[in-house]
Legacy VTK file of the C-alpha trace (Angstrom):
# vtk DataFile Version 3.0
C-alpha trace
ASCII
DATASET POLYDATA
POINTS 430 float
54.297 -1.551 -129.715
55.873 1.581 -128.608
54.794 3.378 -131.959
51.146 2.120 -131.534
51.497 3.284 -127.681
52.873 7.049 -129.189
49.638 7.771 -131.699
47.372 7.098 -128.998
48.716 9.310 -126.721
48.839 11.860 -129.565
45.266 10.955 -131.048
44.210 11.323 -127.168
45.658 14.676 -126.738
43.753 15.664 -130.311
40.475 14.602 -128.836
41.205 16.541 -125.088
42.227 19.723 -127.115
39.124 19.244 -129.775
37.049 18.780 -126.947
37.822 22.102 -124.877
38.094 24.151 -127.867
34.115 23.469 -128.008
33.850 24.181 -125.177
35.036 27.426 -124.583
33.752 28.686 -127.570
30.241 27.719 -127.069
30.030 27.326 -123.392
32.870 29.850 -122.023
33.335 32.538 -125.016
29.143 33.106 -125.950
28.395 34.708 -122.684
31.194 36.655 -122.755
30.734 37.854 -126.142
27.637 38.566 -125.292
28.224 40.436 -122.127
31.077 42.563 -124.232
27.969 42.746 -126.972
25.476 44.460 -124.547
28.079 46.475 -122.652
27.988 49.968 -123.809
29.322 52.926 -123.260
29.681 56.694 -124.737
33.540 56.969 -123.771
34.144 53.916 -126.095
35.013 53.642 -129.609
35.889 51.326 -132.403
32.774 48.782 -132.505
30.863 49.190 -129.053
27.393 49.592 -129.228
26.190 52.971 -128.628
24.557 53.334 -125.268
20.488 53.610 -126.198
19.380 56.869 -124.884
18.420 58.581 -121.681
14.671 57.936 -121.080
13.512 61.266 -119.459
9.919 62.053 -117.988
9.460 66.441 -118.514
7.094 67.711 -115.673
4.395 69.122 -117.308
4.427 72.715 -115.456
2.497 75.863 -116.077
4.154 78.263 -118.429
4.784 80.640 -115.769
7.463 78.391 -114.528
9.249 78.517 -118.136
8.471 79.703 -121.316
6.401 82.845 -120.312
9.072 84.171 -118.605
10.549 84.648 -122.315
7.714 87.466 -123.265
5.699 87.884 -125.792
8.404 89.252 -128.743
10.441 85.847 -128.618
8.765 84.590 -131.635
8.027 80.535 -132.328
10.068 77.788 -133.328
6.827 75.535 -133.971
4.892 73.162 -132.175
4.365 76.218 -129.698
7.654 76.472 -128.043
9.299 79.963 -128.527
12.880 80.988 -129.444
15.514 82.489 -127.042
14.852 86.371 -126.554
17.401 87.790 -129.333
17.710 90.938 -126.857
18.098 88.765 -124.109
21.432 90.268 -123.405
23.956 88.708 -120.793
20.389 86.200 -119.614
21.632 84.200 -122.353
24.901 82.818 -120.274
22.457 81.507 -117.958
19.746 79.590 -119.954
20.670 75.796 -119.884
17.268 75.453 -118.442
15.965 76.469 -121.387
18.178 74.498 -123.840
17.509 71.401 -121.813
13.670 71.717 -122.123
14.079 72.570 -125.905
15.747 69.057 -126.557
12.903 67.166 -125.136
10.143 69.060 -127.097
9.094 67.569 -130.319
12.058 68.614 -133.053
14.225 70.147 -130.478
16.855 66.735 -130.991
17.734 65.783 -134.766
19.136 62.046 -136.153
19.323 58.921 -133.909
22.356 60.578 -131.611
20.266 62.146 -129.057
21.363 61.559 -125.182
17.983 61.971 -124.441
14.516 61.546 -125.491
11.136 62.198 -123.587
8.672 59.686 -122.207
5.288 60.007 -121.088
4.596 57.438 -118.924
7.104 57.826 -115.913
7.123 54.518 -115.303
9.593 53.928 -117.929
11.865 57.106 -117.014
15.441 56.472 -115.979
15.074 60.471 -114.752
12.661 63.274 -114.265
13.690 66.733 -115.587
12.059 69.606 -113.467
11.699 72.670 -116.452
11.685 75.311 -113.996
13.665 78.340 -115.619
15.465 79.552 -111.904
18.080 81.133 -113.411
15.798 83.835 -115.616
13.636 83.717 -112.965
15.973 85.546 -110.982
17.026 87.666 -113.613
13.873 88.813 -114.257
12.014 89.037 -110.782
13.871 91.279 -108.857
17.081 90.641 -109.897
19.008 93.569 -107.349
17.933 91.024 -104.541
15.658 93.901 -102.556
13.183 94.541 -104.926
9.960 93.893 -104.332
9.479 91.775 -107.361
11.518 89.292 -105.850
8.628 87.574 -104.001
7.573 86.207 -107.139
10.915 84.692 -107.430
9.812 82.727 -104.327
6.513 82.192 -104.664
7.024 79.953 -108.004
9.995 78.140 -105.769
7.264 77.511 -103.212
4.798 76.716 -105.763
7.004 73.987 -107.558
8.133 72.438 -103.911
4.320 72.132 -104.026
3.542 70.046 -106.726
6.877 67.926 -106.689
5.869 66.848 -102.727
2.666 65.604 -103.995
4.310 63.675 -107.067
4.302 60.076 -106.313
7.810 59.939 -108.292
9.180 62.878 -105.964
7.911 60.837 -103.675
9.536 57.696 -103.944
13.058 58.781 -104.768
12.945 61.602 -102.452
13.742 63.963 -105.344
17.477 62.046 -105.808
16.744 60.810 -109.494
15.295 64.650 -110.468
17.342 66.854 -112.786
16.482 70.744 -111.620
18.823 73.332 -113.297
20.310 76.357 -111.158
22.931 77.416 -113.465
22.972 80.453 -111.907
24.881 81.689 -108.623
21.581 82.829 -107.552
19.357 80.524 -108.711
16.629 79.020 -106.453
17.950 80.567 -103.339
14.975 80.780 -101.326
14.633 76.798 -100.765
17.291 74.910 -102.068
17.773 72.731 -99.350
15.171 71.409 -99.756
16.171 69.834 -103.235
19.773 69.072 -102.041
18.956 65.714 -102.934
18.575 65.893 -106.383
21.076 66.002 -109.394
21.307 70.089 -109.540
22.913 70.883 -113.141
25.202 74.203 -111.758
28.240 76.298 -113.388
30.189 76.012 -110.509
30.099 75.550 -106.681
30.633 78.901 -105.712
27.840 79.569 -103.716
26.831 76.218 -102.690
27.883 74.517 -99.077
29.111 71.053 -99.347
25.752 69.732 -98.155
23.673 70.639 -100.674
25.751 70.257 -103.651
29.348 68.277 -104.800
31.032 67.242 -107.742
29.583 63.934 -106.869
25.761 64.253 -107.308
26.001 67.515 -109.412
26.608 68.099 -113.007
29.070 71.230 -113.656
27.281 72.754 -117.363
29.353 75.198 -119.185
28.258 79.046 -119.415
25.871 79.961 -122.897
28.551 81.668 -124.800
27.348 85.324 -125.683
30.123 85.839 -128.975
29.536 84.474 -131.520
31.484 81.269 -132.958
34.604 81.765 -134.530
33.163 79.948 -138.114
36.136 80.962 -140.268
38.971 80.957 -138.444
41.175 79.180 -141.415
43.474 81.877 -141.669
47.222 80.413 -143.040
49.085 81.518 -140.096
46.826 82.129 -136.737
49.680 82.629 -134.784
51.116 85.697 -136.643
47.631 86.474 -137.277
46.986 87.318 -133.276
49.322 90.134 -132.316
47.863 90.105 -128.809
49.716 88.573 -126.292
46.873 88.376 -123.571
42.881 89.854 -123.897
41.195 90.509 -120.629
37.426 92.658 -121.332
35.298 92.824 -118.391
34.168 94.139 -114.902
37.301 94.611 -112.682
36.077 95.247 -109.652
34.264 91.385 -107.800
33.684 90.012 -104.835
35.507 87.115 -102.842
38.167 85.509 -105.529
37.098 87.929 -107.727
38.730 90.506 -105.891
41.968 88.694 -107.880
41.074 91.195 -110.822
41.394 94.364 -109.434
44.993 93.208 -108.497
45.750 91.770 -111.839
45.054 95.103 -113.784
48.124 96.696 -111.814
50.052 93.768 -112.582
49.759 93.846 -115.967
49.861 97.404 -116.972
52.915 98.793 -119.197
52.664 95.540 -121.521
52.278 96.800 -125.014
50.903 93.086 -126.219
48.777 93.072 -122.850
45.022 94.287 -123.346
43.149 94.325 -119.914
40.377 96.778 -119.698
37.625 97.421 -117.218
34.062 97.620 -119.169
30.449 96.862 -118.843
28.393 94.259 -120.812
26.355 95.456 -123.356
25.423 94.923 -127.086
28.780 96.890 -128.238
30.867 95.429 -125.572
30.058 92.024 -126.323
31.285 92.659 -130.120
33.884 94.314 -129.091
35.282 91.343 -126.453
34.309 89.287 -130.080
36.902 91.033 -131.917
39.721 91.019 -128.939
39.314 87.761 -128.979
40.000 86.471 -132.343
42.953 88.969 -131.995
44.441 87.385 -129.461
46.866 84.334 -128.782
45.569 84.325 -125.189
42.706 84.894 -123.307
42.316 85.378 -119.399
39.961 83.410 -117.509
40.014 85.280 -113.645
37.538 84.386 -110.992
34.415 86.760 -110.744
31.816 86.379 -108.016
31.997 83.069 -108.526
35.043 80.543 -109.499
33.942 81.030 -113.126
32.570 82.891 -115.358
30.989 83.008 -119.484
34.675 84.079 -120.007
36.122 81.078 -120.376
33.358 79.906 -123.025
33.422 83.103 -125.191
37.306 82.259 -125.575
36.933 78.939 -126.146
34.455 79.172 -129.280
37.024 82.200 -130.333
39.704 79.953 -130.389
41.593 81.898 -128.106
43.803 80.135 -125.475
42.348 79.856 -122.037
44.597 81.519 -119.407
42.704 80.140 -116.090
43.396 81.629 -112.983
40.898 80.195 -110.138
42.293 78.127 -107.043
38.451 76.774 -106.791
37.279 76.222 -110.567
35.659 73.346 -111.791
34.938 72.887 -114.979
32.605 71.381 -117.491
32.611 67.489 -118.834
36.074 66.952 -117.132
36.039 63.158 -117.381
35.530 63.377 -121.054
37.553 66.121 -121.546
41.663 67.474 -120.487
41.328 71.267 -120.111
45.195 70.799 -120.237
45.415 69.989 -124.107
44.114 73.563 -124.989
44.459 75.860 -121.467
46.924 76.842 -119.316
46.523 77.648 -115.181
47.615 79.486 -112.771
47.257 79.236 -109.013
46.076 83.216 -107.829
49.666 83.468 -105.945
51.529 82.557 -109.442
49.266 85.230 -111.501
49.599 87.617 -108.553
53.891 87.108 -109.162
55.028 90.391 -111.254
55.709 89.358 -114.187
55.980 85.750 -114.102
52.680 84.804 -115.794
53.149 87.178 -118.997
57.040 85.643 -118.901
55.667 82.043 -118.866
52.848 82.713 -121.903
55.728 84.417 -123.620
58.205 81.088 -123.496
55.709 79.514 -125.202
56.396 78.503 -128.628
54.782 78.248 -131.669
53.946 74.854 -132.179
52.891 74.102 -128.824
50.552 77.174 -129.627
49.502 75.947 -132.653
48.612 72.438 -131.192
46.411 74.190 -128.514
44.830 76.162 -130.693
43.924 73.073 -133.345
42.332 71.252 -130.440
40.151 73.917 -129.347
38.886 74.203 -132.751
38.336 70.351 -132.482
36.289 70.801 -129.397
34.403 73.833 -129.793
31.178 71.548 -130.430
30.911 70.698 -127.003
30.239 74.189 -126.058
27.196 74.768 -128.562
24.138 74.849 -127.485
21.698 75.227 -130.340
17.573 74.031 -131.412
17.624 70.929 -132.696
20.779 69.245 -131.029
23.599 68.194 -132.670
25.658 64.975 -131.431
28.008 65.760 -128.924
27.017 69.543 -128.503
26.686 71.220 -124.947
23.364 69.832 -124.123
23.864 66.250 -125.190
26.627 66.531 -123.493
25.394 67.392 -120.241
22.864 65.077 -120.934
25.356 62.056 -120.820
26.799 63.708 -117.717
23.548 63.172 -115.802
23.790 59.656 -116.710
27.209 59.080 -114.965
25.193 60.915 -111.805
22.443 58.018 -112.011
24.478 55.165 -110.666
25.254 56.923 -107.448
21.834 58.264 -107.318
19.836 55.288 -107.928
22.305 53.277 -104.925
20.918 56.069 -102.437
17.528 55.128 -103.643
17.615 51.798 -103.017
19.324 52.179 -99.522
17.077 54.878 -98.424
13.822 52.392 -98.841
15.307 49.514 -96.618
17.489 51.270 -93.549
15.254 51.530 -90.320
17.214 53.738 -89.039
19.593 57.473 -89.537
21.946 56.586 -92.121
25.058 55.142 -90.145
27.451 55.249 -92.720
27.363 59.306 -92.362
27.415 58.854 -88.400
29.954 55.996 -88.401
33.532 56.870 -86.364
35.911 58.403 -88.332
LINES 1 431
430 0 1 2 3 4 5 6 7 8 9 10 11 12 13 14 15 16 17 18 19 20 21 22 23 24 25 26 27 28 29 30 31 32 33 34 35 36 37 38 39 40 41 42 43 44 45 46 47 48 49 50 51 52 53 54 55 56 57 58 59 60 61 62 63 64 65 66 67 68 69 70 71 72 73 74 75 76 77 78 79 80 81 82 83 84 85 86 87 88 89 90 91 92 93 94 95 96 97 98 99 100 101 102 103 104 105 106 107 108 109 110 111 112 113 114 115 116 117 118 119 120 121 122 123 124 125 126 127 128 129 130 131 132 133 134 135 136 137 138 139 140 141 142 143 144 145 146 147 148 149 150 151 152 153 154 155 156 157 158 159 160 161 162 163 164 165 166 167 168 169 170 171 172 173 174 175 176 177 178 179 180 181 182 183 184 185 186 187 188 189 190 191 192 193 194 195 196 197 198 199 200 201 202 203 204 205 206 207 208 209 210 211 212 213 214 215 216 217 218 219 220 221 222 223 224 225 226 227 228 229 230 231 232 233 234 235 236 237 238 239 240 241 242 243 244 245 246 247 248 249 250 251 252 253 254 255 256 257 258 259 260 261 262 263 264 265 266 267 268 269 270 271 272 273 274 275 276 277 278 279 280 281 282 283 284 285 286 287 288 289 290 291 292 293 294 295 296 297 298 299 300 301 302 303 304 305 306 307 308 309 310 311 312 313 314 315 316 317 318 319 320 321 322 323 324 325 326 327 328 329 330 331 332 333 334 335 336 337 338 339 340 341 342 343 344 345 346 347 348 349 350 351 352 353 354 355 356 357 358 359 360 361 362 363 364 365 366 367 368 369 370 371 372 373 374 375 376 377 378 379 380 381 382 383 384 385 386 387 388 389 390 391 392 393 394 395 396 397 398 399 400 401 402 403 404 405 406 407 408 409 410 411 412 413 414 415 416 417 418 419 420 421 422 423 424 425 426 427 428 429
C-alpha cells in the first residue's frame, strides 16, 4: 500500500514538473525570447541583431547654403555632388557638415552597415539633418569677424531660421529632433539661440553657455584630421623607431586656456628628446607636423582657443600617443570609447609642474607603450572620415551618437505638446 502510495506521489510530481516546463517555455520563455530577439543595440556583440538604421529626412536647401560654398575647382564625385576642395587648407578640420551631407547622397554610404540612410517622405524620419555648411561659412565670409563680408555669414543664418520656422516638422518638434552642425567655435554665431533646442553636432563646448548647448543634447564630433594616415606603420620595433620623447608643432601664443602654451614652451625647453616649436599652418607645416609625428613616442594635446583642437586627431591617425592637457576637454564617442587605453592627461597645474610631466612620460615603459600604441592603431577607423562610408568610421560614428541624443529628445517632445503651462520641472525648488 505504501509502495502504491510512493509512485503516485512520484508520477504526480512528473506530471506538475512536465506541466510547468510547457509552460514556461511556450507561455513564459517566447516573449522573452522574443523581446531579447528584437532588442538591439550597436554596443552589443556576439548574436544581437544589428540595430536597423537611422531614418534621416535631408532639407532640401539651396546650394548657397552648402555645396557652392566649395567653388567651382572642387571637381565631382557623381550624381552632382562635388569633392572636398584639395587646397582647402586648415577648412578641412572643420567640415563634418560636409561629410555628413555626403553620406546621405546617393553612393556617399557603401554595404548594409550604414548608421544612416535618407528618406523622402518625413513622415517616416526618426531625424531631420539641416545641411547648412556654418562652419565654412564662416571661414569663407568674413572670417577676421569685421569684415564686411561677414553679413553674408548672417544673412544665410537668417535665411535658414526662415525656412525651418515655416517647416511644419520644425514646427512640431520645436527644432529638438533637428541635427544642425557647428563644428566650429564660430559657427552660426549670429542666432544660435535660437536653435538651442536642437541636437547641435560641436567639437567642444568652448564657446557655448550651458543653455544652449551640453553634453546631454549635443554630440561632441572629432576634428577632420589634416595629416595624412599613418598606412604603414608596421615597422619591427616602433618604440626604438620614435626617438622623440614629446612633439608639440603649432601656434604658441592662444587665448583663455590656451594661454597654457605659451607657458609650456618655457617649461619644456633644454630637453634634447623634447620638440616644441611655435609655427604657422600651411601646406609645408602640415607635412612637416606629419613627419614629427610618426617620429615621436608622444604627442601633446594643449588647449587652444578652445578646449581642443585638430591636434589631438592628427596624432591619433599618426599613432602617436596623446599627451592631453585641458581641465575642460571633452572628447569624441566617449561612451563607446576609453581615451585612457591609448592617452595620457594632465590637469594644466600638473603640466605647468617643472619637470614632472616629461619625468612621468619618461617612467613609462615599453610595453605599456607598446600596448597604447597597438590600440590606437586598432581605433584609428573611428577618426576617418572618407566618401562612401566605411562601418564604424567618424561619420557613422557620429551618426550612432545622434541616436543615443534621440531618446532624450523625443521625451521633451512629447512633454512640450501636453504641459499648459512654463515647464515646472526647471522652476521647481531646489
Amino acid at each position: 500500500m505504501a509502495e502504491k502510495k510512493l509512485l503516485a506521489s512520484i508520477a504526480f510530481v512528473v506530471v506538475v514538473l512536465f506541466s510547468f516546463s510547457v509552460l514556461f517555455s511556450s507561455d513564459l520563455r517566447s516573449p522573452l525570447s522574443s523581446f531579447a530577439s528584437s532588442f538591439s543595440s550597436p554596443r552589443c556583440a556576439g548574436g544581437w541583431e544589428r540595430t536597423p538604421p537611422l531614418n534621416v529626412y535631408m532639407y532640401d536647401l539651396p546650394p548657397r547654403f552648402h555645396i557652392e560654398m566649395l567653388g567651382g575647382g572642387a571637381g565631382d564625385r557623381g550624381g552632382g555632388f562635388p569633392r572636398w576642395p584639395r587646397t582647402s587648407g586648415l577648412k578641412r578640420q572643420h567640415s563634418v557638415e560636409y561629410w555628413m551631407m555626403a553620406s546621405l547622397v546617393p553612393g556617399g554610404s557603401a554595404g548594409g552597415r550604414a548608421e544612416a540612410v535618407r528618406v523622402s517622405d518625413g513622415e517616416a524620419a526618426d531625424v531631420f539633418f539641416v545641411p547648412f555648411f556654418s562652419s565654412l561659412s564662416f571661414n569663407t565670409h568674413g572670417h577676421n569677424m569685421t569684415d564686411p563680408d561677414t553679413e553674408i555669414d548672417r544673412q544665410l543664418q537668417i535665411d535658414l531660421l526662415d525656412i525651418l520656422k515655416k517647416s511644419k516638422y520644425w514646427e512640431r518638434s520645436g527644432g529638438r529632433d533637428h541635427v544642425i552642425p557647428m563644428h566650429h567655435p564660430n559657427a552660426f554665431r549670429f542666432l544660435r539661440d535660437q536653435v538651442n533646442a536642437s541636437i547641435l553636432v560641436v567639437a567642444d563646448f568652448g564657446r557655448y553657455p550651458r543653455n544652449l548647448s551640453s553634453l546631454s543634447k549635443d554630440v561632441v564630433a572629432p576634428y577632420v584630421h589634416v595629416v595624412d594616415s599613418f598606412l604603414d606603420d608596421d615597422l619591427p620595433d616602433p618604440f626604438e623607431s620614435r626617438p622623440t620623447l614629446l612633439f608639440f608643432r603649432g601656434r604658441t601664443v592662444r587665448k583663455d586656456e590656451g594661454i597654457v602654451r605659451s607657458k609650456l614652451k618655457k617649461i619644456l625647453k633644454g630637453y634634447d628628446d623634447v620638440h616644441y616649436e611655435n609655427s604657422m599652418a600651411s601646406g609645408e607645416g602640415i607635412k612637416a607636423s606629419s613627419k614629427g609625428m610618426r617620429s615621436s613616442k608622444f604627442c601633446l594635446h594643449p588647449a587652444g582657443d578652445t578646449p581642443s583642437s585638430c591636434r589631438l586627431f592628427d596624432a591619433i591617425v599618426s599613432h602617436c600617443v596623446p599627451v592631453i592637457v585641458s581641465d575642460r576637454i571633452e572628447l569624441p564617442f566617449e561612451d563607446e570609447i576609453d581615451y585612457s587605453e591609448f592617452s595620457l592627461f594632465f590637469s594644466v597645474e600638473e603640466a605647468l609642474r617643472p619637470g614632472y610631466m616629461v619625468n612621468q612620460l619618461r617612467n613609462i615603459q615599453k610595453d605599456k607603450w607598446m600596448d597604447m600604441w597597438k590600440k590606437l592603431k586598432s581605433i584609428t577607423r573611428h577618426y576617418e572620415f572618407q566618401y562612401p562610408t566605411k562601418s564604424e568610421d567618424a561619420v557613422n560614428m557620429i551618426w550612432r551618437q545622434v541616436r543615443y541624443k534621440l531618446p532624450a529628445a523625443n521625451l521633451a517632445v512629447h512633454r512640450s505638446r501636453r504641459l499648459k503651462i512654463p515647464d515646472w520641472w526647471n522652476q521647481r525648488r531646489r
